[in-house]
C-alpha positions as CSV (number, residue, x, y, z in Angstrom):
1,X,186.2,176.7,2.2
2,X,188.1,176.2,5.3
3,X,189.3,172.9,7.0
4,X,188.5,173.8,10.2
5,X,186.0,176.8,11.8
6,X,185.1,177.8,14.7
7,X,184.0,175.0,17.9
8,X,180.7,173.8,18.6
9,X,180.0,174.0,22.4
10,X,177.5,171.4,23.4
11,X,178.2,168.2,24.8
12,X,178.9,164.9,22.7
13,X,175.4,163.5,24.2
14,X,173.3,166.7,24.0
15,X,172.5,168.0,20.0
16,X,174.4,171.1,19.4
17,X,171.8,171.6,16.9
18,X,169.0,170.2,14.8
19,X,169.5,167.4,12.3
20,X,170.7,169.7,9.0
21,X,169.7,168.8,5.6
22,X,170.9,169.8,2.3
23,X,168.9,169.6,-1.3
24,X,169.6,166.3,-3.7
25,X,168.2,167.5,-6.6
26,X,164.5,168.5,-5.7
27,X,164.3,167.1,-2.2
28,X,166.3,167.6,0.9
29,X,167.7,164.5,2.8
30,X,169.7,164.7,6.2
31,X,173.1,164.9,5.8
32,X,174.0,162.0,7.7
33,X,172.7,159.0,5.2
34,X,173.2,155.7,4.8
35,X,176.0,153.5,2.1
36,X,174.6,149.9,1.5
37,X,177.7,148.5,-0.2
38,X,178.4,146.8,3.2
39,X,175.7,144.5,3.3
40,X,176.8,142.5,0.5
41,X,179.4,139.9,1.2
42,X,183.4,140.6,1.4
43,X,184.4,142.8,-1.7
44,X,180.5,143.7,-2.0
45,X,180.4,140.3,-4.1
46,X,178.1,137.5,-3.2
47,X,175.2,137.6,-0.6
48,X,175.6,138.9,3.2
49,X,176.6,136.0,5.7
50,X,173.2,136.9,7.6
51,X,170.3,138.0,5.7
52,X,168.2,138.6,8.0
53,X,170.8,141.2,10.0
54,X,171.4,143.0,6.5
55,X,167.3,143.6,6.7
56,X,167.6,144.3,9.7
57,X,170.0,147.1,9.7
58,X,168.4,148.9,6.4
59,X,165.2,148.7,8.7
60,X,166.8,150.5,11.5
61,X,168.4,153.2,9.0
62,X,164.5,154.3,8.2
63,X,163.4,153.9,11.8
64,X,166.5,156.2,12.7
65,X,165.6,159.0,10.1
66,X,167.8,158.1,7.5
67,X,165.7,159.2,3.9
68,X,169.3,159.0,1.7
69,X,170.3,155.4,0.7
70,X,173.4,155.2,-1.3
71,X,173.3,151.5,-3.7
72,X,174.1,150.1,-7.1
73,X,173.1,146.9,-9.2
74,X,176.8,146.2,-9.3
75,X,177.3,145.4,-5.9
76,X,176.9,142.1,-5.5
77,X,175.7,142.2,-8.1
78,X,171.8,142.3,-7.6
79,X,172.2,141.3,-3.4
80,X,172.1,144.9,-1.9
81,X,169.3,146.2,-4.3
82,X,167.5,143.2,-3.7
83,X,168.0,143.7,0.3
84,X,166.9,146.9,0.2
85,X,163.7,145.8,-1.7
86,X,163.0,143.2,0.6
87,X,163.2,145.4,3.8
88,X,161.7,148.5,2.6
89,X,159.5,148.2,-0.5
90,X,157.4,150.0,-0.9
91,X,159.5,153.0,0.1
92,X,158.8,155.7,2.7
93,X,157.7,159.0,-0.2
94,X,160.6,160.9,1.5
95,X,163.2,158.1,0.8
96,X,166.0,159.0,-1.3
97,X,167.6,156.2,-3.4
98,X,170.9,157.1,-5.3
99,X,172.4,154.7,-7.2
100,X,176.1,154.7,-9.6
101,X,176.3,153.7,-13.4
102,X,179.7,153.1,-14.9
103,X,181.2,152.0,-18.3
104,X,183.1,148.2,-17.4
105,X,183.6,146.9,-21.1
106,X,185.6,148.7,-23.3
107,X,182.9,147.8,-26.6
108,X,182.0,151.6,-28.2
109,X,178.6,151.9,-27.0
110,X,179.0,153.2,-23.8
111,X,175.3,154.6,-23.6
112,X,173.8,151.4,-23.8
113,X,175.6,150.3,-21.2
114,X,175.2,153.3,-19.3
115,X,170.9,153.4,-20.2
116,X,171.2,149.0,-18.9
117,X,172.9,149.8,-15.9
118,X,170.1,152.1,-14.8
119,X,167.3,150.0,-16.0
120,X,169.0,147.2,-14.1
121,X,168.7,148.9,-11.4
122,X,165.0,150.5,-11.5
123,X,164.4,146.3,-12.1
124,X,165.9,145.4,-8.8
125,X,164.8,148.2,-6.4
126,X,161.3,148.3,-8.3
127,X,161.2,151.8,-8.9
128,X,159.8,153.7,-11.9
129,X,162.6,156.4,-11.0
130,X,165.6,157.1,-8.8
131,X,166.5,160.3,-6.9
132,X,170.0,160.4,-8.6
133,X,172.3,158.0,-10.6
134,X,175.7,159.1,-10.5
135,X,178.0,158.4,-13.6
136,X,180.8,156.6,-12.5
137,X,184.5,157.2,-13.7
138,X,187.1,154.8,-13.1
139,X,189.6,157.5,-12.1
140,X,189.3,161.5,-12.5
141,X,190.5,162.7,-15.4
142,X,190.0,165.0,-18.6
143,X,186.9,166.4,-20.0
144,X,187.2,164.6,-23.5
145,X,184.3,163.5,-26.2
146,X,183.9,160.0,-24.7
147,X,182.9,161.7,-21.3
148,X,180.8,163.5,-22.9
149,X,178.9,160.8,-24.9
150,X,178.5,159.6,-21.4
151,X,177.3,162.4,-19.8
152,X,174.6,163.0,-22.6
153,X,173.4,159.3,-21.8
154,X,172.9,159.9,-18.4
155,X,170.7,163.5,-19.2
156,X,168.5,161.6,-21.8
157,X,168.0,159.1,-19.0
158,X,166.7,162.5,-17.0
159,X,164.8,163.7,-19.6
160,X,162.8,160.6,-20.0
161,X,162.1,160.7,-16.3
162,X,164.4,157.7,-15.9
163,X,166.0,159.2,-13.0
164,X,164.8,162.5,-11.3
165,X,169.3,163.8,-11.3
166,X,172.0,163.2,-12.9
167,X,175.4,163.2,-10.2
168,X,179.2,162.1,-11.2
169,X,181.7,159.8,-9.3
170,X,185.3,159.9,-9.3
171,X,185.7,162.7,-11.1
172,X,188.2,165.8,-11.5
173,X,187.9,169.6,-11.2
174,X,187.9,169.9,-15.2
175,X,184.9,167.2,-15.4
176,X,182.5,168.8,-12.7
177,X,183.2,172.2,-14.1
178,X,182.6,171.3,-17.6
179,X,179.6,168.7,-16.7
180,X,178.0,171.3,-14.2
181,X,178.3,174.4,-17.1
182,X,176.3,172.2,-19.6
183,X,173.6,170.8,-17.5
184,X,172.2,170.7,-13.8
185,X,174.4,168.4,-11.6
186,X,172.4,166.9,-8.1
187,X,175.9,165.0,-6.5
188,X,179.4,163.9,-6.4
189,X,180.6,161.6,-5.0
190,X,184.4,161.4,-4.6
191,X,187.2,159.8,-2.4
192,X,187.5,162.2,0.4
193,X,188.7,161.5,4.5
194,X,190.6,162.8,7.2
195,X,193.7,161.4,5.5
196,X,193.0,162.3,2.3
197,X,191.8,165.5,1.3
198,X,192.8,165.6,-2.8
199,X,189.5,166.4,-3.4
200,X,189.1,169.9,-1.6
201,X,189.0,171.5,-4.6
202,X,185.8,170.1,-6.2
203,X,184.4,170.3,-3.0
204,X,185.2,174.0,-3.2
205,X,183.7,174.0,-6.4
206,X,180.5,172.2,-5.5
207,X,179.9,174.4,-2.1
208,X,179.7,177.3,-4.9
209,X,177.4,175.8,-7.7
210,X,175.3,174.5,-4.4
211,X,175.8,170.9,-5.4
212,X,175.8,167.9,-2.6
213,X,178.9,166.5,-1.9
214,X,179.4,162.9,-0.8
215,X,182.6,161.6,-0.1
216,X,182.6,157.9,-0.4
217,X,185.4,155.9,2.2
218,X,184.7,158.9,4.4
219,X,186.5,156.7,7.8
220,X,188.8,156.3,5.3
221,X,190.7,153.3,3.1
222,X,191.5,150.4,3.3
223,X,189.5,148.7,6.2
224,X,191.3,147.3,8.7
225,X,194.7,147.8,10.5
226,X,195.7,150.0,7.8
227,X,193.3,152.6,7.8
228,X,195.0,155.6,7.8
229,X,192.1,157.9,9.9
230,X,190.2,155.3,12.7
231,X,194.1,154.1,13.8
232,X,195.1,158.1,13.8
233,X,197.2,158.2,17.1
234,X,195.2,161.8,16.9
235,X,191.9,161.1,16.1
236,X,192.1,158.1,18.6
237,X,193.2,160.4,21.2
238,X,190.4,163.3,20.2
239,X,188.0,160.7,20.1
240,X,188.9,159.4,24.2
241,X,189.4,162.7,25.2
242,X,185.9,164.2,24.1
243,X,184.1,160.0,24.9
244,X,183.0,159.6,21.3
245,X,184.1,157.2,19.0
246,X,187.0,157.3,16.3
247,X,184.9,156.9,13.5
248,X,182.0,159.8,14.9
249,X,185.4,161.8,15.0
250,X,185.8,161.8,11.4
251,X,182.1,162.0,10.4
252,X,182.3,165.0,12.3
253,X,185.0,166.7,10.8
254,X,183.5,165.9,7.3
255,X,180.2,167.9,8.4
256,X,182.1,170.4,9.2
257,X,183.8,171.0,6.4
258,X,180.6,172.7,4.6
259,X,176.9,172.6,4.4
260,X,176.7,170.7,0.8
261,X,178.6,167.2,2.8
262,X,176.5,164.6,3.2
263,X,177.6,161.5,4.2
264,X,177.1,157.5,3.5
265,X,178.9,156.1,5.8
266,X,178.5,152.2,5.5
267,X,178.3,149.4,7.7
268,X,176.5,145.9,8.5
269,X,175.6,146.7,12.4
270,X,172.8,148.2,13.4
271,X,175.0,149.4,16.7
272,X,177.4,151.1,14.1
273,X,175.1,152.3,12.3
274,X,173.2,154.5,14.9
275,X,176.8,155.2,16.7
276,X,177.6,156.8,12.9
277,X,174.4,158.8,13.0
278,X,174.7,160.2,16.3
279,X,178.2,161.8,14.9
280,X,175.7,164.6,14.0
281,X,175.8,166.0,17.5
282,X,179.5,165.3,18.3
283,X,181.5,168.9,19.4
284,X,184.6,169.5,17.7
285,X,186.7,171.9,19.9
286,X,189.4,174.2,19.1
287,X,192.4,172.2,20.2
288,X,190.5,169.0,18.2
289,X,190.0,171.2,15.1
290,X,193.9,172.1,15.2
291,X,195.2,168.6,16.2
292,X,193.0,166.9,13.2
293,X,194.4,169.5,10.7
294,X,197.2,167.5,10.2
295,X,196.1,164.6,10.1
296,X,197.5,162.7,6.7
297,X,199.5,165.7,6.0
């Protein structure tokens, strides 16, 4: 895989070519999707400060095209599953919901938490199955007997029709390859941005297997005055220079990078939210390919 190729030629306003998809699991979706984490409140704890807006924008995602909503029970916890119920139940057929699992409580029976956390979430969205659940890691690491155990929780949860894919989060090199050689793998999603790239190599590897990628915190992390890629002297200066926005910049880039990205970029406005989708048709050019290279380096 290489970081940058050659340059589109059309216009930011004009499509330089039709909305591409990518399979997740046995569907396609549109590689530019949706992450709900933002509607909860701050922290994605507690409910949104306007619950009508948070309708309103999962509303709009539809209306736009979006069929790949990224959630989980966890986030606050119960509010964004419960939104998305509320605006959308019952579900467009072509709507893809993925949701996360993870292990919180160290108490040896890491399946039953695993098999709760899935039924807590076919519960709240009222679904009888989910397109993918990813198994959440709290950190990358080694491909031992506990992840395993873990895995094999997640595949019975397949085989019982539980959840139409299993995908992994946060996860190392080792993990996907070992994973991946034992049974089919949809998605992972992994920290990857602009400014940090650490995860090129399972990208690499998922391009080649032909499984979707989904960096989470793809404008980067933290929020705010820190963020290290929409306060990039470089990308704010690509971004005037071509009239598109710092944050279609690095959606951009990220689609780019190979066919198997798809993104879930989040946010609570509706303007945002269509201003992130339309990052589809952005044109990278040559000296904007070389300039972002080295950004974060």
């Amino acid at each position: 895989m290489s970081l940058s190729g050659p340059a589109d030629r059309a216009g930011p306003d004009l499509p330089s070519r039709p909305m591409s998809t990518f399979p997740l699991g046995g569907r396609r979706v549109r590689r530019s999707g949706y992450g709900a984490m933002h509607l909860a409140g701050p922290w994605a704890v507690n409910p949104p400060a306007d619950r009508a807006s948070a309708i309103g924008v999962l509303r709009a995602a539809v209306a736009a095209g979006v069929d790949h909503i990224d959630t989980a029970q966890y986030y606050g916890p119960d509010v964004v599953n419960d939104l998305i119920r509320e605006a959308l139940y019952p579900y467009p057929p072509e709507l893809a919901i993925v949701s996360k699992v993870g292990v919180f409580r160290d108490t040896g029976h890491d399946g039953r938490q695993l098999r709760q956390g899935i039924e807590d979430n076919l519960r709240s969205l009222r679904v009888g199955q989910l397109a993918a659940v990813n198994l959440r890691l709290p950190s990358p690491g080694r491909a031992d007997a506990r992840f395993d155990d873990q895995l094999a929780a997640m595949v019975r949860a397949r085989d019982e029709g539980l959840i139409a894919g299993v995908g992994l989060s946060n996860v190392s090199l080792d993990q996907l390859r070992h994973a991946a050689d034992g049974t089919e793998i949809v998605c992972v999603q992994n920290l990857f941005h602009l400014a940090d790239r650490g995860s090129a190599p399972v990208l690499d590897e998922c391009l080649r297997r032909g499984i979707a990628f989904v960096p989470f915190c793809p404008l980067g992390l933290p929020r705010g005055p820190a963020n290290p890629v929409l306060t990039s002297p470089v990308v704010i200066g690509t971004a005037a220079r071509l009239g598109v926005t710092p944050a279609q910049i690095a959606l951009q880039w990220l689609l780019r990078l190979a066919p198997d990205v798809l993104l879930i970029p989040g946010t609570a406005s509706v303007a945002h939210l269509l201003d992130n989708l339309a990052a589809e048709h952005v044109a990278l050019d040559d000296q904007a390919l070389r300039e972002l290279a080295g950004v974060g380096a």
